[in-house]
N, C-alpha and C positions, 0 to 999 in steps of 0.2 A: 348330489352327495353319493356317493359309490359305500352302496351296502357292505356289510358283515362278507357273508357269501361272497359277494362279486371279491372284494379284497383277497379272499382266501385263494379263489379262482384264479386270480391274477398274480398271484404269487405263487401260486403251483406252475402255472405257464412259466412264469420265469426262470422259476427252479429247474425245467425241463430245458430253457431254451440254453443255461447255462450250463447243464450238464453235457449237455449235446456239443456245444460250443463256445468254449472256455477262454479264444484266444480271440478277446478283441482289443481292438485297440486302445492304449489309454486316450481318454477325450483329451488330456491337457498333453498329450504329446503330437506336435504338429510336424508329419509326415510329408505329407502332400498337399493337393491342391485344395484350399479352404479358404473360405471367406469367415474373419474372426470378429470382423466387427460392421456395424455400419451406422455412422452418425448424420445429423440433420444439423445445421446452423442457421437459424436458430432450433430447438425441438419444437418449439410452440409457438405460434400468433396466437395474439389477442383481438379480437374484432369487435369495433363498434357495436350496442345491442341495441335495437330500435323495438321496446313495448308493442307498435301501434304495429309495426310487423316481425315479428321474429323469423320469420321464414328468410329477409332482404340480407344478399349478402353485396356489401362495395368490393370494385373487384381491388382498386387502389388499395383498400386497409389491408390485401391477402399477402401484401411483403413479398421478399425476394429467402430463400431458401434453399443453398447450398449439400447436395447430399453427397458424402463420399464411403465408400467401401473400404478397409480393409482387408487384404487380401494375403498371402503365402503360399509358394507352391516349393518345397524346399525340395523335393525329387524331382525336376526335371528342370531342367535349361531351356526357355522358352518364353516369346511375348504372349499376351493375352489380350485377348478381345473383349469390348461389356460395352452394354446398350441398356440404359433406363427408364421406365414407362412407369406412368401412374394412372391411377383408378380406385374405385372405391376396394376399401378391404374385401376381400376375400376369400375361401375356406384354405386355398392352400397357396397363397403367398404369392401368387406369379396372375399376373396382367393381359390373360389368356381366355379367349370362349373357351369353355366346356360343359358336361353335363353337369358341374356343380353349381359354376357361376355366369351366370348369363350375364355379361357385361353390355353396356352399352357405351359407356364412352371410357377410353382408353388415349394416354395422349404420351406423345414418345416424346423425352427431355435430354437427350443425349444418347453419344457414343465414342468409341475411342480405341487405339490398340496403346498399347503399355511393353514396356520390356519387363523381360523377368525379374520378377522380385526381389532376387538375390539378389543378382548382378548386375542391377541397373547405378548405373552412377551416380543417383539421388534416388531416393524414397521415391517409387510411383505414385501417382493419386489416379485415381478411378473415383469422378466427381462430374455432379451433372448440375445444374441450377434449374429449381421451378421458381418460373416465374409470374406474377399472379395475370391472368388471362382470362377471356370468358372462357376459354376449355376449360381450365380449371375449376370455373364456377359448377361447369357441369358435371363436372368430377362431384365433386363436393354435394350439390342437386342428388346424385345419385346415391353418395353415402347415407345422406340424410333420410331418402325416403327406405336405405334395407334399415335405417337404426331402430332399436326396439323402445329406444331412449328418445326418439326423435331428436338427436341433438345436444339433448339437456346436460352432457358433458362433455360437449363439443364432438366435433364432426374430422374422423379421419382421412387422409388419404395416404395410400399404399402407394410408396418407390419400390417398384420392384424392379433386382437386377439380373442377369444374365450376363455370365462370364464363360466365352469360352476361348479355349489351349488354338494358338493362331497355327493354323494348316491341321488340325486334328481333327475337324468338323465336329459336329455337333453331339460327339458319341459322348464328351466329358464334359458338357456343360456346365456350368454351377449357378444354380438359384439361389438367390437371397430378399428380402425385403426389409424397408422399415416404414415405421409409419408414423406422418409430422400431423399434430391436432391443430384442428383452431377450430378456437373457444371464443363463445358469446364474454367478454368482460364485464362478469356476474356472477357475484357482488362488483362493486364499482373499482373495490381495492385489490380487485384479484389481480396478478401479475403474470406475465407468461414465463415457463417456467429456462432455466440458461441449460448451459451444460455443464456437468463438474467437471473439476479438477483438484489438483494436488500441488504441495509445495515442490515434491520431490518423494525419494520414497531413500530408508534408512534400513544398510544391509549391516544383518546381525552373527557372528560366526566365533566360533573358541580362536583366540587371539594367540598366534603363534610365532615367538622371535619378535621379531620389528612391525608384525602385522597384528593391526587394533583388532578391537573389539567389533566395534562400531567403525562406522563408513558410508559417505554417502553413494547414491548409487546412480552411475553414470547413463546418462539417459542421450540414447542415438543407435544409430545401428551398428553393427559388427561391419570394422574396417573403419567407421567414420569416427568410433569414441575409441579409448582406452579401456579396454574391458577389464570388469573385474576379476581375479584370480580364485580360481576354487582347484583342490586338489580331488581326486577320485574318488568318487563317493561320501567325501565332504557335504554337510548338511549348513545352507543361507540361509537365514531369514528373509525375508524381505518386508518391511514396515511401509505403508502409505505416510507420508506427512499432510496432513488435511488443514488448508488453511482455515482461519475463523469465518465462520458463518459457510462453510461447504457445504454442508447440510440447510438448505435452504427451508424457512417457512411460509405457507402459503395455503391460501383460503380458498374452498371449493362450495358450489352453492349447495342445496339440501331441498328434498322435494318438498317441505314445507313451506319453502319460503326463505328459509335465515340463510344462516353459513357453517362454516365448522373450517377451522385453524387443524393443519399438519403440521411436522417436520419429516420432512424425507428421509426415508432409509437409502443408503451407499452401500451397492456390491460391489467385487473386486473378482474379476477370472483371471487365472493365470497360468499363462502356457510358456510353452520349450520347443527346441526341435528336439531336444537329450535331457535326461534325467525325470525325477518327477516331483510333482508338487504335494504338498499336503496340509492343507485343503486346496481343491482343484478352487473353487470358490468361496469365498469371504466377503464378512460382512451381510444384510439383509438387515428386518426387524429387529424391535428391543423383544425380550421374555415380556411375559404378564409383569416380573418385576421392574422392568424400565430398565431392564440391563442391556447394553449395547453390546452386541456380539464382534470378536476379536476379526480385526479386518485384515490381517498380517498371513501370510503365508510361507512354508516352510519348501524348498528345494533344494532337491539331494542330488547332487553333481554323478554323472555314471560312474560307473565305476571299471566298463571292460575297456582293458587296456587296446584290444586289437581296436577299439573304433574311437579309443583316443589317438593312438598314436601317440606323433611327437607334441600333440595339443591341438586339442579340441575346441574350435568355435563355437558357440551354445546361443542361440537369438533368442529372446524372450519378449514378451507382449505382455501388457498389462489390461486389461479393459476395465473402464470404470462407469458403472451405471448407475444412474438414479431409480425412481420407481413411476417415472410420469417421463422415461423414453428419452432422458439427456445419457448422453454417453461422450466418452474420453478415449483415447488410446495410449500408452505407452510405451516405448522399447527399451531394452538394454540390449547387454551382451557380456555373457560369462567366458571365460578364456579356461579350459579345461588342462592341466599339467601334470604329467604323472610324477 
């Protein structure tokens, strides 16, 4: 818990770092090269639990588990490179000896080059597959014995990636991680956890002439769907459609012995290459009252004419998370018209 003081402290620092340095960039406006999301299929194994040894992992029950990145580089024209390696978690996210983490066993699951993002003819994938092995096991060996938990909410392993700009060397790298659990199946009923998703999502805007209110919202990339129309400076909504039961329930064990029943909370980030959002992110926790917080987001189409031109292509992402490591992606695409 971060005292009185240290708070005060740290808000003084920040007060200073933004005085000095005013002009950063919006998080939900995507520039360059970034990695925006990265999902596991499934996020979770459930493994066998044997009483008489808890420590026995089979390597057969550890599944197969597809990981893919998303990724953006909307300032340059150019393929990219990425190589993915796992190992037990880590202090700073990357499958690397150093003074912080002393690894021992590290196991590489892929690589690949991609064309540019933009321009590539289909939607890249940047995706590796673990597949369960005795490496793995030792992977797993290793998470278990830094846990302070030993275990008792199952046992991570860290995909970490490394992307980098092809003939750039290694000056622009980009690191990313994720990391897929597996859980002792305990209690008996516990389930591993999916990934969410959505019906679709429902755009909301002042309805002018022939054009509604409401609208659904076309989901693919710029060039491949019919983008929706916003005029300059124009303010969307954008609504999730959550099918039934998105919000998944599910049961975690308890160091007593019993159990204890959830429902998951669902966030929503939401990015642009243009304009901006408001709220950058949506959705999370209910209040103390059991109120579920508004998972919808507001996007205000730019508004300077010199970088609409004769119409602006506007790529938009959706990412959708759970709170136990499932994730979604989604795209559109705004058509800017002055």
């Amino acid at each position: 818990m971060v005292s009185t003081r240290q708070g005060i402290a740290a808000a003084a620092v920040a007060a200073a770092l933004a005085a000095a340095c005013s002009d950063f960039d919006d998080p939900e406006v995507v520039a360059d090269l970034r990695m925006l999301g990265m999902r596991a299929e499934p996020p979770e194994i459930m493994v066998p639990y044997d009483p008489t040894d808890p420590t026995r992992i089979d390597i057969a029950a550890l599944g197969r588990i597809e990981i893919c990145a998303l990724v953006a580089d909307p300032a340059d024209q150019r393929g990219l490179h990425y190589s993915m390696s796992v190992c037990r978690p880590t202090s700073n996210g990357r499958c690397a000896d150093d003074e912080d983490d002393d690894l021992v066993n590290i196991l590489d699951i892929g690589e690949g080059n991609v064309d540019d993002p933009e321009d590539a003819d289909q939607a890249i994938r940047m995706c590796a597959v673990l597949e369960a092995s005795a490496d793995l096991v030792a992977v797993l060996r290793e998470a278990f014995d830094e846990d302070n938990f030993l275990g008792f909410g199952g046992v991570s392993a860290q995909v970490a990636i490394a992307i980098t700009p092809n003939g750039d060397g290694s000056a622009e790298t980009l690191y990313g991680f994720k990391r897929v659990l597996y859980a002792a199946q305990l209690p008996s009923e516990r389930v591993a956890n999916t990934n969410p998703n959505v019906n679709g999502f429902i755009g909301v805007r002042e309805p002018t002439g022939v054009r509604g209110r409401d609208f659904p919202v076309p989901l693919g990339r710029c060039g491949e769907i019919e983008p929706f129309r916003a005029a300059p400076g124009e303010l969307v909504t954008l609504l999730p459609d959550e099918p039934q039961g998105a919000r998944e329930r599910y049961v975690l064990p308890t160091f007593d012995g019993g159990s204890r029943r959830f429902t998951e909370n669902l966030t929503y980030q939401w990015l642009a290459t243009e304009g901006d959002w408001s709220p950058f992110e949506s959705g999370g926790e209910v209040d103390v009252a059991g109120n579920e917080p508004p998972i919808d987001s507001s996007w205000r189409a730019p508004d300077d004419l010199a970088i609409i031109g004769d119409g602006l292509d506007v790529r938009m992402w959706i990412v959708q998370r759970d709170e136990r490591g499932g994730q979604t992606w989604y795209e559109t695409c705004a058509r800017v018209e002055p």
